[in-house]
ChimeraX commands (.cxc) that place a marker at each C-alpha (Angstrom):
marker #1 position 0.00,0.00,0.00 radius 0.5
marker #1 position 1.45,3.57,-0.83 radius 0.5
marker #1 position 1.08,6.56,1.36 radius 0.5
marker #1 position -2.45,7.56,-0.05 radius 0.5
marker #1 position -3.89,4.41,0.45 radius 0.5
marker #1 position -2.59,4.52,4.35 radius 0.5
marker #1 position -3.80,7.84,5.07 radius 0.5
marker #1 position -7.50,6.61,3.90 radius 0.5
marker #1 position -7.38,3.85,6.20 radius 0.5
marker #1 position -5.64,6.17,9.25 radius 0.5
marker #1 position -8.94,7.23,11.14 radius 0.5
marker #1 position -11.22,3.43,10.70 radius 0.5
marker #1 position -7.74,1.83,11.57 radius 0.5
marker #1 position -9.05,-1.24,13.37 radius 0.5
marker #1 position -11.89,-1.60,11.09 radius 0.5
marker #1 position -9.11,-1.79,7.89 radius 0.5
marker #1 position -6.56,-3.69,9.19 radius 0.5
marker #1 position -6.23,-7.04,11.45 radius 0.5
marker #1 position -3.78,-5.84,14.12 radius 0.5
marker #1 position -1.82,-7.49,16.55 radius 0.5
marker #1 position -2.63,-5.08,19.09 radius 0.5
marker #1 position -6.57,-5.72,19.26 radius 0.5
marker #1 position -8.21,-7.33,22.47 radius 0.5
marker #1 position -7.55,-11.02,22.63 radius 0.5
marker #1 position -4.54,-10.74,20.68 radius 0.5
marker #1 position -1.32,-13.17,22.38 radius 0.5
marker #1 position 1.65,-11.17,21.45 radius 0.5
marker #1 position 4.88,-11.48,23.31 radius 0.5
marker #1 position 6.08,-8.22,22.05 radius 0.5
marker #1 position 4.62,-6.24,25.07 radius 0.5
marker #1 position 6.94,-8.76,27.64 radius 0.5
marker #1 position 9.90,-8.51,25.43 radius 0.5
marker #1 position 9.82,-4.70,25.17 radius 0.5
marker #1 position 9.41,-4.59,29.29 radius 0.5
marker #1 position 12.88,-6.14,29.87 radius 0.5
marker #1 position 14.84,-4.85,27.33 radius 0.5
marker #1 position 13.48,-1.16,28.68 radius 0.5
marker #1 position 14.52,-2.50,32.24 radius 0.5
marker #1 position 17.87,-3.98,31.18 radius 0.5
marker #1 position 18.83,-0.26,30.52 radius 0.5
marker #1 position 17.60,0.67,26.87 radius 0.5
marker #1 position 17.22,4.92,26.52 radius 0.5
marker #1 position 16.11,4.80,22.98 radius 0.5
marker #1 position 13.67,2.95,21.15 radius 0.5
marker #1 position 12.07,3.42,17.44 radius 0.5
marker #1 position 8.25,2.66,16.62 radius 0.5
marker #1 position 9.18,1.81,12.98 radius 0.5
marker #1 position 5.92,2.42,10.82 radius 0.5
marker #1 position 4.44,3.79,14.14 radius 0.5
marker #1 position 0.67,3.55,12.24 radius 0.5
marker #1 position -1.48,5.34,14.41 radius 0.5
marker #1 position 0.27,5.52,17.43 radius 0.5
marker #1 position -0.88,1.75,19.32 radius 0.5
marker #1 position 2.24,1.13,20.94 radius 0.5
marker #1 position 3.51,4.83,21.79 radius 0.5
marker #1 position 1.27,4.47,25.29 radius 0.5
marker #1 position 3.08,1.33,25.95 radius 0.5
marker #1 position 6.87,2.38,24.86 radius 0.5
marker #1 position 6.55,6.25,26.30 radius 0.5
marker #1 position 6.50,5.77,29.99 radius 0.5
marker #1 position 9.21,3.00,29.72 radius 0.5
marker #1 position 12.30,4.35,27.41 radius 0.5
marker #1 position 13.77,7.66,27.31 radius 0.5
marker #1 position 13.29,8.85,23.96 radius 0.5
marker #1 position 10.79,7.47,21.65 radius 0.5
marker #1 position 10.93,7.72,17.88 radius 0.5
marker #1 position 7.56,7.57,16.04 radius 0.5
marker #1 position 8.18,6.99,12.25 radius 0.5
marker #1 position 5.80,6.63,9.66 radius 0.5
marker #1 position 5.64,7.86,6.00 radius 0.5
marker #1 position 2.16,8.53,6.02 radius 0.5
marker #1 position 1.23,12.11,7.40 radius 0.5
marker #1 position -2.19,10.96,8.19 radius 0.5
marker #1 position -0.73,8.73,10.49 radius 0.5
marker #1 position 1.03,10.81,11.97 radius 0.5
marker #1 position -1.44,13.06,12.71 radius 0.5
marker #1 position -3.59,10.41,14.32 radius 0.5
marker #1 position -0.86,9.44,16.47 radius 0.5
marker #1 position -0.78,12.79,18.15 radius 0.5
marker #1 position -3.68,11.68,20.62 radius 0.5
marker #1 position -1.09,9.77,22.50 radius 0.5
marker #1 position 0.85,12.85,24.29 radius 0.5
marker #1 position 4.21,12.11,25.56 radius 0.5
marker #1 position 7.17,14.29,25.81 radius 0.5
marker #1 position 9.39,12.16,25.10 radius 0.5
marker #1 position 8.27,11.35,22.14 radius 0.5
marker #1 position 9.61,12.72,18.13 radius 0.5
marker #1 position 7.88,12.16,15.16 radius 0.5
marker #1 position 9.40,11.57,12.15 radius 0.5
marker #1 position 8.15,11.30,8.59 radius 0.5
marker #1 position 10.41,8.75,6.60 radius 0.5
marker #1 position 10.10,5.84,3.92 radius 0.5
marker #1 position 11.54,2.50,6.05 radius 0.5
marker #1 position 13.40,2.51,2.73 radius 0.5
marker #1 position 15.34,5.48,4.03 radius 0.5
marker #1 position 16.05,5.92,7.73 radius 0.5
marker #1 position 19.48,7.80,7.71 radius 0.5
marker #1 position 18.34,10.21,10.42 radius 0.5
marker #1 position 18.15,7.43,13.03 radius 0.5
marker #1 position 21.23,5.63,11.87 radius 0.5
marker #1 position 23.33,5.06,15.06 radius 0.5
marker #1 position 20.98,6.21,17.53 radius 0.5
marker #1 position 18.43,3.47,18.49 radius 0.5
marker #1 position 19.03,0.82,20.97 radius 0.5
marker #1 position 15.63,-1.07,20.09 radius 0.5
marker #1 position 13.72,-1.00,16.98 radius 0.5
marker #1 position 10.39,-2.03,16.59 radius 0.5
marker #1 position 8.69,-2.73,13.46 radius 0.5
marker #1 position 4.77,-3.95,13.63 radius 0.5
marker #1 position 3.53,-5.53,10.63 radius 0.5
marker #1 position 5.28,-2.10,8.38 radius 0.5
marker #1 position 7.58,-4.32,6.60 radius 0.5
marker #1 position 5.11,-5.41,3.81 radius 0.5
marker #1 position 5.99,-4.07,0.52 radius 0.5
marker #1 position 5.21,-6.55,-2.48 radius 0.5
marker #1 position 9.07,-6.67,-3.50 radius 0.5
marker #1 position 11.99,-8.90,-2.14 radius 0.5
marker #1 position 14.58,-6.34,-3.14 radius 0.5
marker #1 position 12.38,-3.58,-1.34 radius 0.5
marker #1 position 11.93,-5.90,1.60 radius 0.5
marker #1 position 15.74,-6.49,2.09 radius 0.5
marker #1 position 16.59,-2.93,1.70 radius 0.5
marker #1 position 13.94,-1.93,4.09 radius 0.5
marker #1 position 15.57,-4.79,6.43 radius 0.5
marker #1 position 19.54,-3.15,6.09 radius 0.5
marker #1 position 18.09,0.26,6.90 radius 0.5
marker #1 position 16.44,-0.86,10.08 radius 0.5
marker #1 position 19.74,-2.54,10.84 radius 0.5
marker #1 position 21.92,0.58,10.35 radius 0.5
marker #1 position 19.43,2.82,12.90 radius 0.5
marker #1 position 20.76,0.38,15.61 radius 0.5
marker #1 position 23.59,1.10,17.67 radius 0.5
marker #1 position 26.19,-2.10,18.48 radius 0.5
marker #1 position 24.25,-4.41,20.85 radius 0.5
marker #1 position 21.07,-3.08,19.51 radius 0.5
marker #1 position 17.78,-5.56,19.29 radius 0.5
marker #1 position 15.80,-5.33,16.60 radius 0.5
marker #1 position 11.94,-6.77,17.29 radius 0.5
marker #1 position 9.48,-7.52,14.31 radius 0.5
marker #1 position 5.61,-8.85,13.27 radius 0.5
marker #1 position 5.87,-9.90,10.25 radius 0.5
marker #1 position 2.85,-11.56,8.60 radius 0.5
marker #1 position 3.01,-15.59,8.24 radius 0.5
marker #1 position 2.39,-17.54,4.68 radius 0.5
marker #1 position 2.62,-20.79,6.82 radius 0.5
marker #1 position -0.65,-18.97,8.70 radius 0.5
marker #1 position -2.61,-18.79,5.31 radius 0.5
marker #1 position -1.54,-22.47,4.24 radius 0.5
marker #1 position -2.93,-23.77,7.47 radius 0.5
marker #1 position -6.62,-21.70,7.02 radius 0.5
marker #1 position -6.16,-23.32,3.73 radius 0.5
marker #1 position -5.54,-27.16,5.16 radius 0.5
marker #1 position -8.97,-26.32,7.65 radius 0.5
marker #1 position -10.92,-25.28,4.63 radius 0.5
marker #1 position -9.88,-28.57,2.81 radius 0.5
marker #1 position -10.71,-30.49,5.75 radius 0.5
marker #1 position -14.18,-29.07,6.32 radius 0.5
marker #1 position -15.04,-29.77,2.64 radius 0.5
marker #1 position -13.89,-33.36,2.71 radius 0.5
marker #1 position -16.35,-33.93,5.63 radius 0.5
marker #1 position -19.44,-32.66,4.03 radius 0.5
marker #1 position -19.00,-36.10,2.21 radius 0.5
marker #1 position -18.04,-34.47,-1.64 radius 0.5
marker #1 position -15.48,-36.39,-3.46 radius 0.5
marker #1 position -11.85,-35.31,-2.28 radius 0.5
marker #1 position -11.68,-33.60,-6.30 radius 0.5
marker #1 position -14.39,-31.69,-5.27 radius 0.5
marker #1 position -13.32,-30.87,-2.19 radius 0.5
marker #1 position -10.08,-29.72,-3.45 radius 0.5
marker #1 position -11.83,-27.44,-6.17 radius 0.5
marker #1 position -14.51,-26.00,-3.47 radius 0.5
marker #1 position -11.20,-25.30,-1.35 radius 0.5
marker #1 position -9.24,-23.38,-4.24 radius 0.5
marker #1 position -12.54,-20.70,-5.00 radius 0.5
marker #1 position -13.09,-20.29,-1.37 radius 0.5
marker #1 position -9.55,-19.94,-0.19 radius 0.5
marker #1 position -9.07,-17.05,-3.26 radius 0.5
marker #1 position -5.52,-19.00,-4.24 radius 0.5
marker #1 position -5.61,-16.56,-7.42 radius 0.5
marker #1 position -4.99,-13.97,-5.61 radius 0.5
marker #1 position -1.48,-15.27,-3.88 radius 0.5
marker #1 position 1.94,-15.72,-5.35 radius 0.5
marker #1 position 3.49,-18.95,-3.03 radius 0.5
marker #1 position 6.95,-18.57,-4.41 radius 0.5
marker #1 position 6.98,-14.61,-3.45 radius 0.5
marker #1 position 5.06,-14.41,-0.42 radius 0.5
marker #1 position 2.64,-12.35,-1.93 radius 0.5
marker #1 position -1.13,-11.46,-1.40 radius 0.5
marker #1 position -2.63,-8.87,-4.24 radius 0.5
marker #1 position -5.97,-7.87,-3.80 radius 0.5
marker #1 position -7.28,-5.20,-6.23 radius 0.5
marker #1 position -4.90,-2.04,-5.79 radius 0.5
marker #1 position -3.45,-3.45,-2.62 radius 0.5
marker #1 position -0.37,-6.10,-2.59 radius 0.5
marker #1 position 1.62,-6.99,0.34 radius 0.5
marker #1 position 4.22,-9.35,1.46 radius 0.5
marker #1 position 3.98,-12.18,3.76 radius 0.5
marker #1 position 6.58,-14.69,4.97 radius 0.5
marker #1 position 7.86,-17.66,5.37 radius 0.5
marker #1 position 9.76,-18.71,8.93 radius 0.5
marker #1 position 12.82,-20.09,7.00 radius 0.5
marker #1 position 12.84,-16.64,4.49 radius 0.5
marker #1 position 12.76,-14.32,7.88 radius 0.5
marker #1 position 15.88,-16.17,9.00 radius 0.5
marker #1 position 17.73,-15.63,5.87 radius 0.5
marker #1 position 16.72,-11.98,4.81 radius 0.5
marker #1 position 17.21,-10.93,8.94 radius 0.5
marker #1 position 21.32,-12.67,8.29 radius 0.5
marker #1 position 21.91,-11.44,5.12 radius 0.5
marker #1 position 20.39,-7.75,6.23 radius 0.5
marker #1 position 23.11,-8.46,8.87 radius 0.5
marker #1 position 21.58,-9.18,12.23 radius 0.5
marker #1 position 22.88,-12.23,14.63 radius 0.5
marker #1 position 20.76,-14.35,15.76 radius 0.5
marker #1 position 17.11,-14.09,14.55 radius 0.5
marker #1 position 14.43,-15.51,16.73 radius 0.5
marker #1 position 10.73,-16.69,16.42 radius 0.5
marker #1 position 8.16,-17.02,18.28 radius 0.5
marker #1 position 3.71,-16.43,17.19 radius 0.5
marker #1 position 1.56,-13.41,17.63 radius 0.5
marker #1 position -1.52,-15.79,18.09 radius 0.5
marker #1 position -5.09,-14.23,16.44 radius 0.5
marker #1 position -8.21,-15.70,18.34 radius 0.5
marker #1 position -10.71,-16.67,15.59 radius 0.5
marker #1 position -13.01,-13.99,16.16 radius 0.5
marker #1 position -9.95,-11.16,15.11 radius 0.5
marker #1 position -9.37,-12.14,11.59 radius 0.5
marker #1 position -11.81,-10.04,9.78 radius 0.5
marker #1 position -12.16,-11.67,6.21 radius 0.5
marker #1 position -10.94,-15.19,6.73 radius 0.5
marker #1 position -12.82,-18.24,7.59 radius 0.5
marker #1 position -13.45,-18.90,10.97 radius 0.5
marker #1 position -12.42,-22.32,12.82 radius 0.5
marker #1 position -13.37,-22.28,16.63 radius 0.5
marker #1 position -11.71,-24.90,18.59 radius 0.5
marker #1 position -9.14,-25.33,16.21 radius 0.5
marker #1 position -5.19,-24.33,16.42 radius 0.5
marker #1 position -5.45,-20.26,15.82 radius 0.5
marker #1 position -3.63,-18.68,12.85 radius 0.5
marker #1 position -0.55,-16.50,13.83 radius 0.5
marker #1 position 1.75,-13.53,12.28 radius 0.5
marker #1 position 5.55,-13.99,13.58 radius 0.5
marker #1 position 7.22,-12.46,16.15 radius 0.5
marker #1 position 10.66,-11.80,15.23 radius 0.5
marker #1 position 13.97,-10.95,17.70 radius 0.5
marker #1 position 17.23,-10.43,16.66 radius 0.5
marker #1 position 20.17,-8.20,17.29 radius 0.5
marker #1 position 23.22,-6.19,15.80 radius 0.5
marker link #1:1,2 radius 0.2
marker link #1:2,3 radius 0.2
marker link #1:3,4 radius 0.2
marker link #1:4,5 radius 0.2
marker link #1:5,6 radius 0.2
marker link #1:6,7 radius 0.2
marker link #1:7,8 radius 0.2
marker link #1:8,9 radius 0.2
marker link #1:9,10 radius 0.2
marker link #1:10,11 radius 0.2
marker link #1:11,12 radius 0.2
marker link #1:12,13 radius 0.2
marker link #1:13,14 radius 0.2
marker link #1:14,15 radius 0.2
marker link #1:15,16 radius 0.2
marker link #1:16,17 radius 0.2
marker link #1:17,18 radius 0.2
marker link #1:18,19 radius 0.2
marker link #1:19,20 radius 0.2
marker link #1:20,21 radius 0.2
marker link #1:21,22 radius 0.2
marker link #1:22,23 radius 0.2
marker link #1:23,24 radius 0.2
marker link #1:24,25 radius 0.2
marker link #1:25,26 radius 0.2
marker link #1:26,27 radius 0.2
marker link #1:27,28 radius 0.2
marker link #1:28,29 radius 0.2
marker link #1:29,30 radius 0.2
marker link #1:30,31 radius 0.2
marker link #1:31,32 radius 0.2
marker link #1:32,33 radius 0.2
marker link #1:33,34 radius 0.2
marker link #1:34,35 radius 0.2
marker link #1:35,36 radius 0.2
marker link #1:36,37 radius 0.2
marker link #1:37,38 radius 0.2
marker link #1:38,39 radius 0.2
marker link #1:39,40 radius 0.2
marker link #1:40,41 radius 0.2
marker link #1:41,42 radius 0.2
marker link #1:42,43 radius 0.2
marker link #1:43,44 radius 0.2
marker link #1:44,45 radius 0.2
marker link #1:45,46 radius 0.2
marker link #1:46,47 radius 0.2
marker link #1:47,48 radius 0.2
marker link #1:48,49 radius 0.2
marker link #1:49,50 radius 0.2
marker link #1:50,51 radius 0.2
marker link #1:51,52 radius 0.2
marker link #1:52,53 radius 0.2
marker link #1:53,54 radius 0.2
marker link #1:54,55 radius 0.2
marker link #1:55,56 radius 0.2
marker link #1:56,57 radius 0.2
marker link #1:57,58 radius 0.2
marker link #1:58,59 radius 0.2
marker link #1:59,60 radius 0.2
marker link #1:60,61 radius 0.2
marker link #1:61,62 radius 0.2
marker link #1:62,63 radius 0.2
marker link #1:63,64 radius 0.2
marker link #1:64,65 radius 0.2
marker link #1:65,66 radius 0.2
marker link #1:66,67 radius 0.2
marker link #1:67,68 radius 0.2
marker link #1:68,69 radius 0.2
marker link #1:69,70 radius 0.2
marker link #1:70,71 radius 0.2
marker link #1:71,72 radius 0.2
marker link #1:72,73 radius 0.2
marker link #1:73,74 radius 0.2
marker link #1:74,75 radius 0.2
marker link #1:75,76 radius 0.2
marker link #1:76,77 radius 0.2
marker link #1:77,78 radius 0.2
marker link #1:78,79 radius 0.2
marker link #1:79,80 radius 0.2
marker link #1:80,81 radius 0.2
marker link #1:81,82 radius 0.2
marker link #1:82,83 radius 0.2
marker link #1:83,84 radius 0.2
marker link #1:84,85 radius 0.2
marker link #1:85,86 radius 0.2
marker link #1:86,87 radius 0.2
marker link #1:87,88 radius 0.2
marker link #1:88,89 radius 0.2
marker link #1:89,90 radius 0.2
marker link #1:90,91 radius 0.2
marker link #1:91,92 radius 0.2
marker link #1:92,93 radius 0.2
marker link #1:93,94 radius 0.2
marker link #1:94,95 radius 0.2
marker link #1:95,96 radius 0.2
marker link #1:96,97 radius 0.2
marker link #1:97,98 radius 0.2
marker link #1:98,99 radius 0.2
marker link #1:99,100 radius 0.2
marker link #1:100,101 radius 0.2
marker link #1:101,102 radius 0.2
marker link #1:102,103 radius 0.2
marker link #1:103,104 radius 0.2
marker link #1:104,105 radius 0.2
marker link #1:105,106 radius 0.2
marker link #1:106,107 radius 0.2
marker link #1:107,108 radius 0.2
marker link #1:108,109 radius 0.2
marker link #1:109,110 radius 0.2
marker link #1:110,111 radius 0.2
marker link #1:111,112 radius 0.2
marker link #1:112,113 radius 0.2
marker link #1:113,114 radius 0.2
marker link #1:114,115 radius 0.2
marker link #1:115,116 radius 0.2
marker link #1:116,117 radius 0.2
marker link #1:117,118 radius 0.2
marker link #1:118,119 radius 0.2
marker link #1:119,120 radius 0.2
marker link #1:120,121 radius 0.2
marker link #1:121,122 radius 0.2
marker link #1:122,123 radius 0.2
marker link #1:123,124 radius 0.2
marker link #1:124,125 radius 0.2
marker link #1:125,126 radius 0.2
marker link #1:126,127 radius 0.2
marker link #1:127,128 radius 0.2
marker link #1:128,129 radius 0.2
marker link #1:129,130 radius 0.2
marker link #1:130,131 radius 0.2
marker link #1:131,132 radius 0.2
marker link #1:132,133 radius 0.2
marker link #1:133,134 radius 0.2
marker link #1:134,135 radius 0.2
marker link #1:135,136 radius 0.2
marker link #1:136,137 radius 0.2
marker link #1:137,138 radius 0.2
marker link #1:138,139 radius 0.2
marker link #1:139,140 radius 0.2
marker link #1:140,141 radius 0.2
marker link #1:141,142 radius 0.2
marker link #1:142,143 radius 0.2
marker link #1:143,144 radius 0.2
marker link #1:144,145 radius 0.2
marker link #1:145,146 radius 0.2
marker link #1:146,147 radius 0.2
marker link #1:147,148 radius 0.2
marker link #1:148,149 radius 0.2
marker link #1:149,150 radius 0.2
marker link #1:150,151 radius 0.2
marker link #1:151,152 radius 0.2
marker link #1:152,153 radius 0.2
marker link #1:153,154 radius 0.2
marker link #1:154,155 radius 0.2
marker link #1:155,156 radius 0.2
marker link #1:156,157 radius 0.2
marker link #1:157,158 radius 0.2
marker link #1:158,159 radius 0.2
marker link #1:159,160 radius 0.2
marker link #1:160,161 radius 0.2
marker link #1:161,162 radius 0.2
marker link #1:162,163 radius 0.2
marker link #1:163,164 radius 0.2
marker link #1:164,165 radius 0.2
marker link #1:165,166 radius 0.2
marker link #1:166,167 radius 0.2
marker link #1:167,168 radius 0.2
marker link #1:168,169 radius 0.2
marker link #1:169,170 radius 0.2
marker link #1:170,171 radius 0.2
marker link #1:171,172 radius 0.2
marker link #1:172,173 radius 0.2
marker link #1:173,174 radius 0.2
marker link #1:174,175 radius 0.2
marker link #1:175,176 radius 0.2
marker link #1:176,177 radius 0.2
marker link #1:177,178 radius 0.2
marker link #1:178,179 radius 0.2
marker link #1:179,180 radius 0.2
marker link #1:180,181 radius 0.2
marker link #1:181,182 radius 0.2
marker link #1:182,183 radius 0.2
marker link #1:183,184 radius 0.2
marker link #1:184,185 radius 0.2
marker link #1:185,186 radius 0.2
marker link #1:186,187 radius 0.2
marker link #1:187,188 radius 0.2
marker link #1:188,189 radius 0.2
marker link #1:189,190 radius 0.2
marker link #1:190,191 radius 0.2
marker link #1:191,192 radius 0.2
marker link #1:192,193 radius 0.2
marker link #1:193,194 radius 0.2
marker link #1:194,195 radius 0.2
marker link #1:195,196 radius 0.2
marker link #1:196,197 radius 0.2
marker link #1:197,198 radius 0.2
marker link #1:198,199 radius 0.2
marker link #1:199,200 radius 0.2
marker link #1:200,201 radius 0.2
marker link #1:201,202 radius 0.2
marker link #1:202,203 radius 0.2
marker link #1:203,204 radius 0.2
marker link #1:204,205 radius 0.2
marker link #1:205,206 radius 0.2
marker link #1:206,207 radius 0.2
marker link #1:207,208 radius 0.2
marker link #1:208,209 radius 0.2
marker link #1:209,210 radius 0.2
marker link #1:210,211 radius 0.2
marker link #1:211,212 radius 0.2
marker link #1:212,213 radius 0.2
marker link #1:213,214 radius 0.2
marker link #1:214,215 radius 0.2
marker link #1:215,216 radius 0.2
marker link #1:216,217 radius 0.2
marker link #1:217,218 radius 0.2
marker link #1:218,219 radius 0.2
marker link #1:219,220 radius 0.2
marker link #1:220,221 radius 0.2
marker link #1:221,222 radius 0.2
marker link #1:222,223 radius 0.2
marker link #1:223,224 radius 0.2
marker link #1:224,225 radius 0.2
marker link #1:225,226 radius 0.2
marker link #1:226,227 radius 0.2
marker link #1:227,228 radius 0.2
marker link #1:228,229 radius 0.2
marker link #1:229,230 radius 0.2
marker link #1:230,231 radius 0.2
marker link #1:231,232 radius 0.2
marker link #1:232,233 radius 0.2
marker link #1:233,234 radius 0.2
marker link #1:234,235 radius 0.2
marker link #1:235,236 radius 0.2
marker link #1:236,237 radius 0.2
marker link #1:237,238 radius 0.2
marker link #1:238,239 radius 0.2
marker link #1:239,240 radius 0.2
marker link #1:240,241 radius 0.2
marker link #1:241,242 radius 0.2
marker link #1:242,243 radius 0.2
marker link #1:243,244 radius 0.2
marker link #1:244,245 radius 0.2
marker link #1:245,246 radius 0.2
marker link #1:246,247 radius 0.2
marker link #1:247,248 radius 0.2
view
């Protein structure tokens, strides 16, 4: 999504986009963030900050807070949450020279989703460079393997309504919208919106080669009842974005 189509969604933000901060939501970034702000970190950066859901949280516990998003509609919603310690900062991900050297955690919350590998790894080098040595770098990143498994429950509920497992297969494909994924790129494309989405084993490599040590991961965990357009499976294993650690 470009900056236009960001701004539209900044003021129905929950009702756009499946977050990982939303009621119900298991996400380990919250702990993670305490210690590392009690084990002495002054500086932190909300990396695509959105509209400000984890400034209350990172405000009161670090020094100085960097809030960076390229979308000034964003921005602007963020400036409910007033802290004094907090600056603002309008910058692509692609292009964070400003910071370089002068973060001791970065954060980025599902903001690392551009539909292009080469824009993806870039994005991942500049994140790396706004850390200083020792830094920690923590991520939610949004899971393919998450998809396949919706995918797998969809198959399995059609093979139980008793169709023939060719049917089944077919019903699965139209209701699961495969058309509109590329497997082999990690990419959904719906109308004018595309965005990435990866694969446990591809976060490992990109977060080495992008030059972090020893990458980390762990699930953001959705409750059925938070994942707005998919299918629904109560009772079963819940689908997940990852939560990513790593350092400098």
């Amino acid at each position: 999504m470009d900056v236009k189509a960001w701004d539209a969604v900044a003021v129905d933000y929950f009702e756009e986009v499946i977050s990982p901060f939303q009621k119900g939501v298991a996400n380990p970034l919250y702990a993670k963030l305490d210690r590392l702000a009690r084990g002495g970190g002054q500086t932190v950066a909300d990396l695509g900050c959105g509209i400000g859901n984890l400034l209350p949280f990172l405000a009161p516990r670090f020094k100085r807070v960097h809030a960076v998003d390229f979308s000034p509609a964003m921005l602007r919603e963020s400036r409910r949450h007033r802290f004094s310690n907090i600056k603002r900062l309008r910058l692509s991900l692609s292009d964070l020279k400003p910071l370089y050297a002068k973060v001791d955690v970065a954060v980025a919350v599902n903001s690392i989703l551009a539909p292009s590998c080469r824009e993806v790894d870039a994005m991942l080098v500049e994140v790396r460079r706004t850390l200083r040595p020792g830094g920690r770098f923590l991520g939610v990143f949004p899971a393919m393997e998450s998809v396949l498994h919706q995918g797998q429950l969809i198959l399995e509920r059609e093979l139980q309504r008793g169709v023939s497992e060719r049917q089944a297969v077919r019903n699965t494909h139209r209701i699961f919208e495969e058309h509109k994924y590329s497997f082999l790129a990690g990419i959904f494309d719906e109308a004018d919106a595309s965005q990435k989405l990866y694969y446990s084993f591809e976060l490992h490599r990109r977060l080495k080669e992008a030059g972090f040590r020893a990458p980390r991961l762990a699930k953001v965990r959705y409750p059925w009842n938070a994942v707005g357009g998919h299918e629904a499976f109560p009772g079963r294993p819940p689908m997940w974005d990852w939560f990513v650690q790593a350092r400098v």
